[in-house]
C-alpha positions in Angstrom: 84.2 141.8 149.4 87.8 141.5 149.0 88.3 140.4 152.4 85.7 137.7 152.4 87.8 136.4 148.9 90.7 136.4 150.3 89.2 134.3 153.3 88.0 132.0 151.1 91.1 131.3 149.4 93.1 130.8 152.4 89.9 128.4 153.9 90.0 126.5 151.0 93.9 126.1 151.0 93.3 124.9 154.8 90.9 122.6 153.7 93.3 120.6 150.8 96.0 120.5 153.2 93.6 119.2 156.1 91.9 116.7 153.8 95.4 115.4 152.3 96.8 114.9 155.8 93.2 112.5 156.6 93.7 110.7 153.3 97.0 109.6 154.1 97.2 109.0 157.9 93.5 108.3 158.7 91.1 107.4 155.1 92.6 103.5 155.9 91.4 102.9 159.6 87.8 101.4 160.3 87.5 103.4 163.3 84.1 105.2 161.7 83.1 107.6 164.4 86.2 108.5 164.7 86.7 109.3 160.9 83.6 111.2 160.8 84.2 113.6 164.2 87.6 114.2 162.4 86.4 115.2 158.9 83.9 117.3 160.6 86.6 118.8 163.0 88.5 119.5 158.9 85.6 121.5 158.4 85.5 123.8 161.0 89.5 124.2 161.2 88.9 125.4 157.8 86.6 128.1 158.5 88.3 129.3 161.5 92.3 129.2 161.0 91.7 131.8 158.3 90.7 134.2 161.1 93.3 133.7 163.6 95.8 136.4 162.9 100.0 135.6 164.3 101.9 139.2 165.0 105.1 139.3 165.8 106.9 141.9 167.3 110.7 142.4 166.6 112.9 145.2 167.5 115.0 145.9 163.8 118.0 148.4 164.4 118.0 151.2 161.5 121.0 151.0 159.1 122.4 153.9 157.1 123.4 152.0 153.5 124.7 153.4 150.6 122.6 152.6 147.2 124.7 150.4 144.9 125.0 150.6 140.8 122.7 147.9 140.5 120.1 149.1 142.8 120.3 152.5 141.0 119.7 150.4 137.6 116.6 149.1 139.0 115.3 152.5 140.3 115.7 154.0 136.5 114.0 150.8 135.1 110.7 150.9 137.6 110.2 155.0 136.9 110.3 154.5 133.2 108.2 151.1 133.4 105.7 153.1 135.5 103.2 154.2 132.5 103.2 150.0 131.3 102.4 149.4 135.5 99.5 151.5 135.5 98.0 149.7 132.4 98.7 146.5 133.6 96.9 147.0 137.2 94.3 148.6 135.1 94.1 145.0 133.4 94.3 143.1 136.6 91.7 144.7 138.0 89.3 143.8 135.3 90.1 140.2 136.3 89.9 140.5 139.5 86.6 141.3 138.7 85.7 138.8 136.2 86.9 136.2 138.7 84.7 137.3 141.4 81.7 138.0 138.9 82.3 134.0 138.3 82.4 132.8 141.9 79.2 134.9 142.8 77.6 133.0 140.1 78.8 129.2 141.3 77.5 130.3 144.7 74.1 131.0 142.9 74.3 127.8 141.2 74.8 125.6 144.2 72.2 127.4 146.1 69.7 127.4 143.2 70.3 123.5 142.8 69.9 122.4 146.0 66.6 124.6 147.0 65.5 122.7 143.7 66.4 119.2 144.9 64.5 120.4 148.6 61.6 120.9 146.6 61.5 118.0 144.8 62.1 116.3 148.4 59.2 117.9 150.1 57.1 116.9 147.3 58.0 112.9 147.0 57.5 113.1 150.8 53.7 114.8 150.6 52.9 112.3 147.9 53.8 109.2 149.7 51.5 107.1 151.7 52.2 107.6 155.6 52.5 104.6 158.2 54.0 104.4 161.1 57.4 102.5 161.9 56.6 100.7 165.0 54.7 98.5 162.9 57.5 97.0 162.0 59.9 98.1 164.5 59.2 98.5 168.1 60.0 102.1 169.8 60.2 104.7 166.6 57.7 106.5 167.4 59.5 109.9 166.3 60.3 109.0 162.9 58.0 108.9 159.9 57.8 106.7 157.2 56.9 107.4 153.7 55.9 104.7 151.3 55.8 105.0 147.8 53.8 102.1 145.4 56.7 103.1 142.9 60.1 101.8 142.4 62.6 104.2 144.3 65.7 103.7 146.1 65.1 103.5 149.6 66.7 106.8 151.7 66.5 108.7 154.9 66.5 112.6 155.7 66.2 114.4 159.1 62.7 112.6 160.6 62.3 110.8 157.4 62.5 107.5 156.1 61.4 107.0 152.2 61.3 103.2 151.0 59.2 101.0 148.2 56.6 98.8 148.8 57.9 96.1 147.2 61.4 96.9 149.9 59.5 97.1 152.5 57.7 93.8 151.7 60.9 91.8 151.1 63.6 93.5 153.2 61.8 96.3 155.1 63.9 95.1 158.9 67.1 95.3 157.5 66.5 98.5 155.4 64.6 100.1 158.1 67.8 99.4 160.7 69.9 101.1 158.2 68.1 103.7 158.1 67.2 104.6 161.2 70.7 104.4 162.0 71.3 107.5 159.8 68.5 109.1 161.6 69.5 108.0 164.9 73.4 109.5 164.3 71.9 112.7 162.6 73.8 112.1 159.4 71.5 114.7 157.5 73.0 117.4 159.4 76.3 115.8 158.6 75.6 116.4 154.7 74.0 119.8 155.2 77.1 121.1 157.0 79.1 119.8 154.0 76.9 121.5 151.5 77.4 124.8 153.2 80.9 124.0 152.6 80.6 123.6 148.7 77.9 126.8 148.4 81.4 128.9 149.4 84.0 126.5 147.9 82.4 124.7 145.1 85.8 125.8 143.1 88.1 123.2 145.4 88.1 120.0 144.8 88.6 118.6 148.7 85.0 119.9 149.5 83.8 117.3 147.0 85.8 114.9 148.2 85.2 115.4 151.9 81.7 115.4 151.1 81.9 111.5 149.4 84.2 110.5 152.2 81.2 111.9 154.9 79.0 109.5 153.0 80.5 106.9 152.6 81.4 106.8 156.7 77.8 107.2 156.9 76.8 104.4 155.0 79.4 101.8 157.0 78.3 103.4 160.3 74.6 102.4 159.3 75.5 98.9 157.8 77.8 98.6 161.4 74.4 99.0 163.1 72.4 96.6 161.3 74.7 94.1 161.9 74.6 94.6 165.6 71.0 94.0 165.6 71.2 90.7 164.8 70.6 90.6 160.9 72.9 87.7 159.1 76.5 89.1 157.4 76.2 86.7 154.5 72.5 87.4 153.6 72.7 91.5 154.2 76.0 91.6 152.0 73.8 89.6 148.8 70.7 92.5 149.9 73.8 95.1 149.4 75.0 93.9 146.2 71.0 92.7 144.8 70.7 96.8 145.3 73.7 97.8 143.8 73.8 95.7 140.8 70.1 94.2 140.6 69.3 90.9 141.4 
């Protein structure tokens, strides 16, 4: 178990350096794909740097030296400091173990909360009504779409797209394009990935922040595409900000 700490620790240090080199050279350009393929590259680096190991052999020549009056002061010092060592590793071992005991139970938390929010998933997905997208979209035959009579924000996960019926009534083309773009570019998996991230480093701050930066890629990648299929700038920027803010 001490191994798979210390991993941790150096992953996560990999990860803050990796993520501070993106936001300063990379967080700026609009070059999405790009952006996303590299924060997902971050990840991996992360988990795989820590297990490269560097040797290096040098041949050291063996010198005969004499021990000098300070040297000799330091020996006396460390044998009679030796009783206070033993008591102090005594102590650091009891928070060594208090600190693990503590990052066991984050990685319970995370897990715990996100089987929770699964749950409620699969349960506002069986309680929708089911239709089928190529009634308003030709050629999605794969995807399913869940309608709820209730007032929910519109959202997509794996095969899944869940929207209103009021959206669907006023804006369901330009939602369902933004949507299916997230399915189409497997964005889910994206998120998942992250999430894994955070069950083992929930402690540093950079998965957080990694994870925010994945979304919010996701979501320009997705209004990128709607844009492309012909829907007007002006009027999907006042849909954006109707949904944001209200109407």
């Amino acid at each position: 178990m001490g191994l798979f700490f210390v991993y941790i620790l150096k992953s996560s240090v990999c990860l803050a350096v990796f993520y501070l080199f993106y936001r300063l050279l990379l967080s700026r350009e609009t070059f999405h794909r790009f952006n996303r393929f590299a924060l997902l590259g971050i990840l991996a680096l992360s988990c795989l740097l820590p297990l490269v190991e560097v040797s290096v052999h040098e041949q050291t020549e063996v010198h005969q030296t004499m021990m000098t009056l300070e040297e000799w002061l330091l020996l006396a010092d460390a044998m009679n400091s030796a009783e206070a060592e033993i008591q102090a590793q005594d102590i650091t071992v009891t928070w060594i173990q208090v600190a693990l005991l503590l990052y066991l139970l984050g990685i319970f938390f995370f897990i715990s909360r996100n089987i929770y929010s699964l749950v409620r998933l699969l349960m506002l997905l069986k309680s929708g009504s089911r239709e089928k997208v190529s009634k308003f979209l030709s050629d999605r035959k794969c995807v399913t779409l869940i309608v709820h009579d209730s007032d929910i924000a519109p959202f997509s996960w794996m095969k899944y797209v869940v929207i209103s019926r009021k959206d669907l009534e006023e804006n369901g083309r330009e939602i369902l394009i933004h949507e299916l773009a997230h399915i189409r570019n497997r964005h889910s998996v994206d998120l998942l990935v992250a999430d894994i991230c955070i069950f083992f480093q929930w402690f540093n701050p950079a998965s957080w922040l990694l994870k925010q930066e994945l979304q919010n890629i996701h979501e320009y990648e997705a209004d990128e595409t709607v844009i492309k299929e012909g829907v007007d700038a002006r009027q999907y920027q006042l849909l954006l900000i109707k949904k944001a803010v209200g109407t």
